[in-house]
N, CA, C and O atoms as a CHARMM CRD file, in Angstrom:
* protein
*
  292
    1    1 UNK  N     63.80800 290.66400 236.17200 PROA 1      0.00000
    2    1 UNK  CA    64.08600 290.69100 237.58500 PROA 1      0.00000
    3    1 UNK  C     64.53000 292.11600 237.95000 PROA 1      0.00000
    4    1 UNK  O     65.20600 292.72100 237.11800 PROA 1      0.00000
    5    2 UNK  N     64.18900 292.76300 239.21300 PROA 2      0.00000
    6    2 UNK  CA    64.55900 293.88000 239.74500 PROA 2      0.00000
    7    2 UNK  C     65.53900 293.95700 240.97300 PROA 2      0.00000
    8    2 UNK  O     65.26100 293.16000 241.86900 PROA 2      0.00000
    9    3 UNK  N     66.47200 294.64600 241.15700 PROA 3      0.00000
   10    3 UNK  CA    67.05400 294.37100 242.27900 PROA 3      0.00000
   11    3 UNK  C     67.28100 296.37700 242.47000 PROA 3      0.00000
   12    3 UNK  O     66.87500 297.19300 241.64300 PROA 3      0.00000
   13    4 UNK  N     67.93100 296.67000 243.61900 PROA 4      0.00000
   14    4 UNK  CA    67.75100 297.73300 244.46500 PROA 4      0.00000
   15    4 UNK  C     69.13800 298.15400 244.07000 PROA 4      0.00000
   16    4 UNK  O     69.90200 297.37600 244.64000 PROA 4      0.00000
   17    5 UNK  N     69.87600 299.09900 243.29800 PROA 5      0.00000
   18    5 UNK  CA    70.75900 299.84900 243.52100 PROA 5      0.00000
   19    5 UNK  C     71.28100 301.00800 244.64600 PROA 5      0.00000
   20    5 UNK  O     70.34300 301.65200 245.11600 PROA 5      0.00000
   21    6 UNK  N     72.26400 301.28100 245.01800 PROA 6      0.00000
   22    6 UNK  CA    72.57500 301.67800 245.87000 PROA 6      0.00000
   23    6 UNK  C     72.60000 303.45700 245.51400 PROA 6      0.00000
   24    6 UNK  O     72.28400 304.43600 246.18900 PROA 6      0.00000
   25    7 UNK  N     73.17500 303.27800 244.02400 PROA 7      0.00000
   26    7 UNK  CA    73.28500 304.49200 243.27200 PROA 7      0.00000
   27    7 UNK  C     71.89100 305.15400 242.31200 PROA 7      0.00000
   28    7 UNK  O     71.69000 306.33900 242.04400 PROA 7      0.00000
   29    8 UNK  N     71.39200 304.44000 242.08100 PROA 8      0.00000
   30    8 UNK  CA    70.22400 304.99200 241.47300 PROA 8      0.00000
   31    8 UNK  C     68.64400 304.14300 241.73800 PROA 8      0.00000
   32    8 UNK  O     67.63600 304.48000 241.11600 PROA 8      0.00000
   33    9 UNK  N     68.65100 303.28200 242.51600 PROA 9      0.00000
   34    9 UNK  CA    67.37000 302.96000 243.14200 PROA 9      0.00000
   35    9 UNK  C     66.65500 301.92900 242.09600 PROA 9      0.00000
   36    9 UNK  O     67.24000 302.27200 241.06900 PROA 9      0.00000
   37   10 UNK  N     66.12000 301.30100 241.85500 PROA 10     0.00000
   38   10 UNK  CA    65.19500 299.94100 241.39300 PROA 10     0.00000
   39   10 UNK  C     65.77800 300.24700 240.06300 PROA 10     0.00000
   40   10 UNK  O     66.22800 301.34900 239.74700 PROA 10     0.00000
   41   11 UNK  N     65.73300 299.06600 239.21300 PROA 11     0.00000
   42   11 UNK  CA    66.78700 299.08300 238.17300 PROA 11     0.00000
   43   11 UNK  C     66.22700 297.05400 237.93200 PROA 11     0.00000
   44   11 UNK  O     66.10700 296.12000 238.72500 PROA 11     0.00000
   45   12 UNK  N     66.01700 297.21800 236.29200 PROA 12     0.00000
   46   12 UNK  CA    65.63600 295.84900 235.90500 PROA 12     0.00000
   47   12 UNK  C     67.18100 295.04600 235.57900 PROA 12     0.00000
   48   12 UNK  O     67.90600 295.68600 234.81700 PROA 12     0.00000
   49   13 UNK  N     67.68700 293.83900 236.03800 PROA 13     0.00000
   50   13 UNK  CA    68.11400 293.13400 235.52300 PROA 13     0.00000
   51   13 UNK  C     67.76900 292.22400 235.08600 PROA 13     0.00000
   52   13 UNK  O     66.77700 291.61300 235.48300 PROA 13     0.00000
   53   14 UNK  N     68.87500 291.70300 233.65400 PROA 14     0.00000
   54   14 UNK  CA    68.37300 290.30300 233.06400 PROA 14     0.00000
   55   14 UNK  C     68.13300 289.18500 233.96100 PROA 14     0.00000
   56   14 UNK  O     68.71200 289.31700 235.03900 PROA 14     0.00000
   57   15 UNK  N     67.28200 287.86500 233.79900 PROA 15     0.00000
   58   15 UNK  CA    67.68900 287.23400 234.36100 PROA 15     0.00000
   59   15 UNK  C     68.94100 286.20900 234.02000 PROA 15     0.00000
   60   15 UNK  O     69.65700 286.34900 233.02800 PROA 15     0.00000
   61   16 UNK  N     69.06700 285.32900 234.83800 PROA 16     0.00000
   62   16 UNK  CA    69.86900 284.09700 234.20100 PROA 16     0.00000
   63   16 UNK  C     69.87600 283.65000 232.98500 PROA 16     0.00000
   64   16 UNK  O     68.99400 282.83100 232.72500 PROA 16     0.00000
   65   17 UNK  N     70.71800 283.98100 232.02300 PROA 17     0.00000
   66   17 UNK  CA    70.35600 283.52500 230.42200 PROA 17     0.00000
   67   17 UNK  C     70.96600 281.60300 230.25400 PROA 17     0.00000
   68   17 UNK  O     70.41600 280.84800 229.45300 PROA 17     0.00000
   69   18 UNK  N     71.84100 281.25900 230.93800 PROA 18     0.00000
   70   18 UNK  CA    72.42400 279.91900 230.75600 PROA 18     0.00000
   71   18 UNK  C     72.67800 279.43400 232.37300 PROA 18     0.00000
   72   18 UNK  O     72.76100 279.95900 233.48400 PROA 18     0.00000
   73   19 UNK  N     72.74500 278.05400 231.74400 PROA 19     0.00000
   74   19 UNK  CA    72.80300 277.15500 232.96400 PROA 19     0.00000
   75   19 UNK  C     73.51100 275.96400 233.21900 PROA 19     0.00000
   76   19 UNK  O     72.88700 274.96000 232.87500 PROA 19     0.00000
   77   20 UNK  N     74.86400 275.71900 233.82400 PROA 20     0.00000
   78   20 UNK  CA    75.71200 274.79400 234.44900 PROA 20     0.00000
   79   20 UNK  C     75.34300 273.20100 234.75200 PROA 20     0.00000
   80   20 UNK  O     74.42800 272.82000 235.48100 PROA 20     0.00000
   81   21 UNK  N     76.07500 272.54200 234.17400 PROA 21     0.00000
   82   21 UNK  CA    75.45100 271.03500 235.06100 PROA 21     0.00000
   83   21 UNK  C     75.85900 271.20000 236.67300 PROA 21     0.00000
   84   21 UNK  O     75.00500 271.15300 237.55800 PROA 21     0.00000
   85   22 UNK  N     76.92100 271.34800 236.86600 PROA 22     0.00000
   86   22 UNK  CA    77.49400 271.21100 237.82000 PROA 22     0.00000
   87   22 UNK  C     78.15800 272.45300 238.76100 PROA 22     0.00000
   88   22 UNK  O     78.72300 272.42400 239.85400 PROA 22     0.00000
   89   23 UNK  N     77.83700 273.53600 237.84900 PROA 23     0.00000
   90   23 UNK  CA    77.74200 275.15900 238.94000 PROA 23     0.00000
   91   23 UNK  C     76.53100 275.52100 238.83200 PROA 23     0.00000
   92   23 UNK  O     76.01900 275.83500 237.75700 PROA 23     0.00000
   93   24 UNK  N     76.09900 275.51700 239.64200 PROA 24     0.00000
   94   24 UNK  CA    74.39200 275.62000 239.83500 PROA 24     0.00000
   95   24 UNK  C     74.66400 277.93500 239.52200 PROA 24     0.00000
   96   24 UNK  O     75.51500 278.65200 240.04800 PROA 24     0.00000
   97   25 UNK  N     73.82600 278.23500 238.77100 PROA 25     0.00000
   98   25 UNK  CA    74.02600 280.24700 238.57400 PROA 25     0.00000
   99   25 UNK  C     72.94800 280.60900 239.58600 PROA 25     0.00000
  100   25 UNK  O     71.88800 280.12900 239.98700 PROA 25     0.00000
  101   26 UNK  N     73.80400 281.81100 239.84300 PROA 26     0.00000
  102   26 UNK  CA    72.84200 282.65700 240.81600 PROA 26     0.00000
  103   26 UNK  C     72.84500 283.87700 240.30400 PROA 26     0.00000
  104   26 UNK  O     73.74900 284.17000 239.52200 PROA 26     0.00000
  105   27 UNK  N     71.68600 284.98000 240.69000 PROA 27     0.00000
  106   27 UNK  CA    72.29800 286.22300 240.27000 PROA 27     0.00000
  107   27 UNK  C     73.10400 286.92600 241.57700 PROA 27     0.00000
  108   27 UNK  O     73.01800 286.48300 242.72300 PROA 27     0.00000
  109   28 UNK  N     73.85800 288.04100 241.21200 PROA 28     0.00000
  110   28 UNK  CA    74.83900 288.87200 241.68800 PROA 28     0.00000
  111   28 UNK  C     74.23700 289.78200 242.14500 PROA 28     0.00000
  112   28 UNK  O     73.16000 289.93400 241.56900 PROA 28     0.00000
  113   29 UNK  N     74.53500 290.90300 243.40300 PROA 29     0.00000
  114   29 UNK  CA    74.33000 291.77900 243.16600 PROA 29     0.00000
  115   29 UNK  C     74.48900 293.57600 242.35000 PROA 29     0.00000
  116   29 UNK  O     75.43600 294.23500 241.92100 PROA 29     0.00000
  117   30 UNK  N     73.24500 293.76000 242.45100 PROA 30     0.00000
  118   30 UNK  CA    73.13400 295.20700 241.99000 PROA 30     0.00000
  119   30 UNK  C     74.89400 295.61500 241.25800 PROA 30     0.00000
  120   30 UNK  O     75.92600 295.24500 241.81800 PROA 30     0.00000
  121   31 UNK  N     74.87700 296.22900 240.26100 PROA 31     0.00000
  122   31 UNK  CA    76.42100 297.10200 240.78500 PROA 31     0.00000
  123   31 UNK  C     76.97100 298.53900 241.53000 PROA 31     0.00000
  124   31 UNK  O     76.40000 299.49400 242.05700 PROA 31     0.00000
  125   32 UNK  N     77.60900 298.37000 241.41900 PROA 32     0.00000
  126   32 UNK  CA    78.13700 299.42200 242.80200 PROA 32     0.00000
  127   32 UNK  C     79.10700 300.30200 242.28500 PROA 32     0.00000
  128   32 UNK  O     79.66900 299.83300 241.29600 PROA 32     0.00000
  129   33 UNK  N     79.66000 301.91600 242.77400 PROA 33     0.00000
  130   33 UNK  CA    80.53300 302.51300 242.48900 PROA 33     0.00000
  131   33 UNK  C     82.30700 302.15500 242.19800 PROA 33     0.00000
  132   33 UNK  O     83.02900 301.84300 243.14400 PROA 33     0.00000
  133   34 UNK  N     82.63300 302.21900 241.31900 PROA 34     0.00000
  134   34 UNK  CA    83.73900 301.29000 240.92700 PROA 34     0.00000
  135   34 UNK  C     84.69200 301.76600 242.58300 PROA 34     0.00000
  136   34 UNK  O     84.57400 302.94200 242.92600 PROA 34     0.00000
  137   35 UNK  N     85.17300 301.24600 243.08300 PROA 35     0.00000
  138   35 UNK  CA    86.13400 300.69400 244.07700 PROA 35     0.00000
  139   35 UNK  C     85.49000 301.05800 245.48200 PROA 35     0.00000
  140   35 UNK  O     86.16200 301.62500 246.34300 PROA 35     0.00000
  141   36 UNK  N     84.09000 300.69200 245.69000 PROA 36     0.00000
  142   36 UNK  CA    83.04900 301.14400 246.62800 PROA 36     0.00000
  143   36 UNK  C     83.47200 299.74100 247.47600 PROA 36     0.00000
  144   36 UNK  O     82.96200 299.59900 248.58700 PROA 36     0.00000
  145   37 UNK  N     84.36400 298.73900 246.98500 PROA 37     0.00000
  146   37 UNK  CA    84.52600 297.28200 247.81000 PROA 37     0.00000
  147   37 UNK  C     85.89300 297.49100 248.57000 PROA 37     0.00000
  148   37 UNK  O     86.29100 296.95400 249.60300 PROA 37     0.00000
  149   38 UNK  N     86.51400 298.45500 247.73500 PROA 38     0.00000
  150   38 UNK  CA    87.75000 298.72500 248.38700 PROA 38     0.00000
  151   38 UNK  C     88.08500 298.57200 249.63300 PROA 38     0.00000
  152   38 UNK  O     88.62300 297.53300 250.01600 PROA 38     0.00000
  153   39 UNK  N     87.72400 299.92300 250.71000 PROA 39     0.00000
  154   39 UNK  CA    87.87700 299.36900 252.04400 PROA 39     0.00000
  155   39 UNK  C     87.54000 297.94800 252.64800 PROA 39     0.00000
  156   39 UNK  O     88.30900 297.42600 253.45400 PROA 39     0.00000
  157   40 UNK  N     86.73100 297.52400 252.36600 PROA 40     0.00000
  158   40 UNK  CA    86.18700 296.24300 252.77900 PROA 40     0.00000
  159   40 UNK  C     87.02000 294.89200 252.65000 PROA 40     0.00000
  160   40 UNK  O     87.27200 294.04000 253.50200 PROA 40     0.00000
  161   41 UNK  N     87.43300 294.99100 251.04000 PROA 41     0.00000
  162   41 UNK  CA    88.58300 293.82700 250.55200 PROA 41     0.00000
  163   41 UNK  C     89.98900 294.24200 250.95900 PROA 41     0.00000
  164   41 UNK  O     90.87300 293.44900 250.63400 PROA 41     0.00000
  165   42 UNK  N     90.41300 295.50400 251.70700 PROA 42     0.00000
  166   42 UNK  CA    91.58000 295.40700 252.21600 PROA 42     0.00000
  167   42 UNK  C     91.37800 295.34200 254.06300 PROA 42     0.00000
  168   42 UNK  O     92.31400 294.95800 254.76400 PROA 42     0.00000
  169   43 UNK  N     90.27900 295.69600 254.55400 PROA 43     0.00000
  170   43 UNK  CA    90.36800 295.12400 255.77300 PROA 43     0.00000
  171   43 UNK  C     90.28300 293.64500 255.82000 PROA 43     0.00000
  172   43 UNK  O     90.52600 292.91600 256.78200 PROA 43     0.00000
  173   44 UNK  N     89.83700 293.26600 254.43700 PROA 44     0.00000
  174   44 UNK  CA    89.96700 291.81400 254.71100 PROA 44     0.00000
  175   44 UNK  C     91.28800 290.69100 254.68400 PROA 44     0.00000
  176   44 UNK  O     91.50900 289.49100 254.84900 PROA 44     0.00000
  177   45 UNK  N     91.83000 291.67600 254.43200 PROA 45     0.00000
  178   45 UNK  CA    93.24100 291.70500 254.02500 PROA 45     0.00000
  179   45 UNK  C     94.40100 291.88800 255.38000 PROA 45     0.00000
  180   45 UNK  O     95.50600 291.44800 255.69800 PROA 45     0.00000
  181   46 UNK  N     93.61300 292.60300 255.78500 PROA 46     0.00000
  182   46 UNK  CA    94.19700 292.71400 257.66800 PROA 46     0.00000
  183   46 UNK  C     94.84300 294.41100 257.68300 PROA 46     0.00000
  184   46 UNK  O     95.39100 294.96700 258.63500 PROA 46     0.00000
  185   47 UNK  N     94.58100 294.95100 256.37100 PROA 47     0.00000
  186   47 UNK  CA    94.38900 296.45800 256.80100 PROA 47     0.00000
  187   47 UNK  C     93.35900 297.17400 257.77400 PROA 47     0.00000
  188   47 UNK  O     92.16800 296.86100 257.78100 PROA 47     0.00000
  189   48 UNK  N     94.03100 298.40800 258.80500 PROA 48     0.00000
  190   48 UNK  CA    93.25100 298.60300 259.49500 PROA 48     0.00000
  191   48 UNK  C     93.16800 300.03400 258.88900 PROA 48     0.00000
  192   48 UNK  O     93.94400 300.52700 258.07000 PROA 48     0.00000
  193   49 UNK  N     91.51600 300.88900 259.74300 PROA 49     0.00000
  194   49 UNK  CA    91.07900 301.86800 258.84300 PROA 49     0.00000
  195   49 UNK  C     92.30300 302.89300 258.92700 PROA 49     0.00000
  196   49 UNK  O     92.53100 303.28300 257.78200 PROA 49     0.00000
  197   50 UNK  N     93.16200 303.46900 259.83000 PROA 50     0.00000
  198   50 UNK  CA    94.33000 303.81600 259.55300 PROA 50     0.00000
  199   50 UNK  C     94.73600 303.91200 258.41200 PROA 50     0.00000
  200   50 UNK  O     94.76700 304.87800 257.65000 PROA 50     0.00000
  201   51 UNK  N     95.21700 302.34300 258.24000 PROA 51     0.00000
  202   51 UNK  CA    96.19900 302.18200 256.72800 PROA 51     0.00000
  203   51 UNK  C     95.49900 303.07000 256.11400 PROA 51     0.00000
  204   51 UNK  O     95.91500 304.20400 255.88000 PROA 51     0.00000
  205   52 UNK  N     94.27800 302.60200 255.77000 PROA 52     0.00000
  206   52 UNK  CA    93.02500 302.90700 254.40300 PROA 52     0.00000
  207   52 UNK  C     93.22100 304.39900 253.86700 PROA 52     0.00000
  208   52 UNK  O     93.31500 304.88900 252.74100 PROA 52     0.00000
  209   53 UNK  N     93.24400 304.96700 255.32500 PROA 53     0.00000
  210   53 UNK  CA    93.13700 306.52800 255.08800 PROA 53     0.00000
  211   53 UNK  C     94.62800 306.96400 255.17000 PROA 53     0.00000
  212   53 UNK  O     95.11100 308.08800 255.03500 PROA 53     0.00000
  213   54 UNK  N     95.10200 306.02000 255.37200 PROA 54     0.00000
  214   54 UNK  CA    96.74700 306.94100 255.08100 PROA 54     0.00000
  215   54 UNK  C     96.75600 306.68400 253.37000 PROA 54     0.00000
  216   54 UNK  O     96.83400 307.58300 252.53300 PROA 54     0.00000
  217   55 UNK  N     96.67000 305.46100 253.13600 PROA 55     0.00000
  218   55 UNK  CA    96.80300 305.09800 251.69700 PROA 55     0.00000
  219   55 UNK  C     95.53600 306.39300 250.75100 PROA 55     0.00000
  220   55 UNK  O     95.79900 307.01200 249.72000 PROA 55     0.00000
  221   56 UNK  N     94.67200 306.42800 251.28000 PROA 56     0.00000
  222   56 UNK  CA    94.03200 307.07300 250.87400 PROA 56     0.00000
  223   56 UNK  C     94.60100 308.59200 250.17600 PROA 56     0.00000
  224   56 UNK  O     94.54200 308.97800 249.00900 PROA 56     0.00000
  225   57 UNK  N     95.22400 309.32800 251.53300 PROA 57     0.00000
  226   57 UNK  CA    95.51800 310.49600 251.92600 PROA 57     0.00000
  227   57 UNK  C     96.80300 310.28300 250.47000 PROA 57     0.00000
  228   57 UNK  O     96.76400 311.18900 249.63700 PROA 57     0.00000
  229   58 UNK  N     97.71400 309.29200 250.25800 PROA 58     0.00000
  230   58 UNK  CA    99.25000 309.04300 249.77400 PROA 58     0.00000
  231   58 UNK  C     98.36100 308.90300 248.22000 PROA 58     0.00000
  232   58 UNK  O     99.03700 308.62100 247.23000 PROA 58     0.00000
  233   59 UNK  N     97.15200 309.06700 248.08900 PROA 59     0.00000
  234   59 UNK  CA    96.87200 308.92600 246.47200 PROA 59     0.00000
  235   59 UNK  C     96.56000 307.06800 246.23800 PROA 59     0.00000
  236   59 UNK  O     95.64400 306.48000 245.66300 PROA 59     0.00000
  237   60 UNK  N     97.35800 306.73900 246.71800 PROA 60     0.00000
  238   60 UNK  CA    97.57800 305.38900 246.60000 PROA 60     0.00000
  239   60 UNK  C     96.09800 304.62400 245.92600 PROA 60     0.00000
  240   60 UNK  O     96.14400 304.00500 244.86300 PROA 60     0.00000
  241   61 UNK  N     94.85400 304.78000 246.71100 PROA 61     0.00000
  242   61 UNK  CA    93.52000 304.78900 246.38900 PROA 61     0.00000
  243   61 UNK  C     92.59500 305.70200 246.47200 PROA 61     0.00000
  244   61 UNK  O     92.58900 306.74400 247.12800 PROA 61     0.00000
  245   62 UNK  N     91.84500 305.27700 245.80200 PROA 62     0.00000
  246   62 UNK  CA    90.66600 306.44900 246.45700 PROA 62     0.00000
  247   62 UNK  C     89.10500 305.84700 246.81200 PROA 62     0.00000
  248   62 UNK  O     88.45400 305.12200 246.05900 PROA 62     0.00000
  249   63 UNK  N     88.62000 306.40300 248.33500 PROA 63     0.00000
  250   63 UNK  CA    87.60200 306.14000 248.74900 PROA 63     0.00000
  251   63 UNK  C     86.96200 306.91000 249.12000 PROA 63     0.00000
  252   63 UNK  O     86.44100 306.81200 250.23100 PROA 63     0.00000
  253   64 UNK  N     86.79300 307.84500 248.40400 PROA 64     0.00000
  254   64 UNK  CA    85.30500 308.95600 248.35200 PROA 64     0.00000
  255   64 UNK  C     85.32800 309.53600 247.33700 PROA 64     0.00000
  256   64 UNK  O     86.36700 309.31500 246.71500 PROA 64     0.00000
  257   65 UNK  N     84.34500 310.49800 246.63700 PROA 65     0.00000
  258   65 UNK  CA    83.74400 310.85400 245.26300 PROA 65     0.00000
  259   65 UNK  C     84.36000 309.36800 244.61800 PROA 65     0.00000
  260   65 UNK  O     85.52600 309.15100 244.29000 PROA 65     0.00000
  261   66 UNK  N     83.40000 308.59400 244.56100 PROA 66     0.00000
  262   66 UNK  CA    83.70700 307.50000 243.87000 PROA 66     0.00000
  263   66 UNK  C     82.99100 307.69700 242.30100 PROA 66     0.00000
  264   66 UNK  O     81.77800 307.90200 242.26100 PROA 66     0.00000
  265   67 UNK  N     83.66300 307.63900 241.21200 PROA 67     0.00000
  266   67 UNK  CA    83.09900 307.71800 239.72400 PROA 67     0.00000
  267   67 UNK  C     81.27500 307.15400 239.70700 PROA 67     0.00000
  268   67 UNK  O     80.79600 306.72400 240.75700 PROA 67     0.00000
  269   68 UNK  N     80.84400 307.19100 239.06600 PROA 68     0.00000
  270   68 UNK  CA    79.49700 306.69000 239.10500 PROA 68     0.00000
  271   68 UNK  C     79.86900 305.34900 238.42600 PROA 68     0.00000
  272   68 UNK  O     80.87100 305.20200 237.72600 PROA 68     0.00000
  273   69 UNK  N     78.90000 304.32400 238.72300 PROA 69     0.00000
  274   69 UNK  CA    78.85500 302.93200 237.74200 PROA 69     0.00000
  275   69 UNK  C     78.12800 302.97600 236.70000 PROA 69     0.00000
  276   69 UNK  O     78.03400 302.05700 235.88600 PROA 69     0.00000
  277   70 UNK  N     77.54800 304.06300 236.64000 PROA 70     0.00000
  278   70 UNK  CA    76.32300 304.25600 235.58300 PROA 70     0.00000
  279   70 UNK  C     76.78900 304.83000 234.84000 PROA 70     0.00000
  280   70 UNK  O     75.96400 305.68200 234.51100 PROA 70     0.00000
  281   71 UNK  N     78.00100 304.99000 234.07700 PROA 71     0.00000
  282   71 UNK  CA    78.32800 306.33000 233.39500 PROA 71     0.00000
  283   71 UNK  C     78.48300 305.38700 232.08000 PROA 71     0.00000
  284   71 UNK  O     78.90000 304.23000 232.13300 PROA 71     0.00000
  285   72 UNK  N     78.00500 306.18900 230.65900 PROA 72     0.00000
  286   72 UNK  CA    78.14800 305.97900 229.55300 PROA 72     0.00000
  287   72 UNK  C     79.83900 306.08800 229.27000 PROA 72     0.00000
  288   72 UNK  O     80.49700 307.09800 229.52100 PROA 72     0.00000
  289   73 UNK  N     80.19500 305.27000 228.89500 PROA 73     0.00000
  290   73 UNK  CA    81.87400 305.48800 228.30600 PROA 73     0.00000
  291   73 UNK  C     81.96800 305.45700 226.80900 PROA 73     0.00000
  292   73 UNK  O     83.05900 305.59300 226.25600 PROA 73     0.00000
């Protein structure tokens, strides 16, 4: 199966190797730059972009030059 990365463009994943009686599997998407969900899961949170970038600015997180997901460790 192929799905569309955000970071490096068409990219094969496995498919589904096992299967649930009763949790039916789906696949996931693509992966993404490690804390690229960040803003998103704290506005969901009831942070507004303010906070984000104050927290941002305080070290606290970081949301830009995000590490690559692709990186050999």
């Amino acid at each position: 199966m192929s799905q569309r990365s955000e970071e490096v463009g068409e990219v094969v994943m496995p498919g589904i190797a096992i299967g649930l009686t009763r949790t039916p599997a789906r696949l996931g998407a693509a992966v993404r730059r490690p804390g690229a969900d960040g803003p998103a899961v704290l506005a969901g949170r009831g942070y507004t972009d303010t906070d984000i970038e104050e927290l941002a600015r305080g070290w606290v997180l970081q949301t830009a030059a995000l590490p690559s997901g692709w990186d050999d460790f």
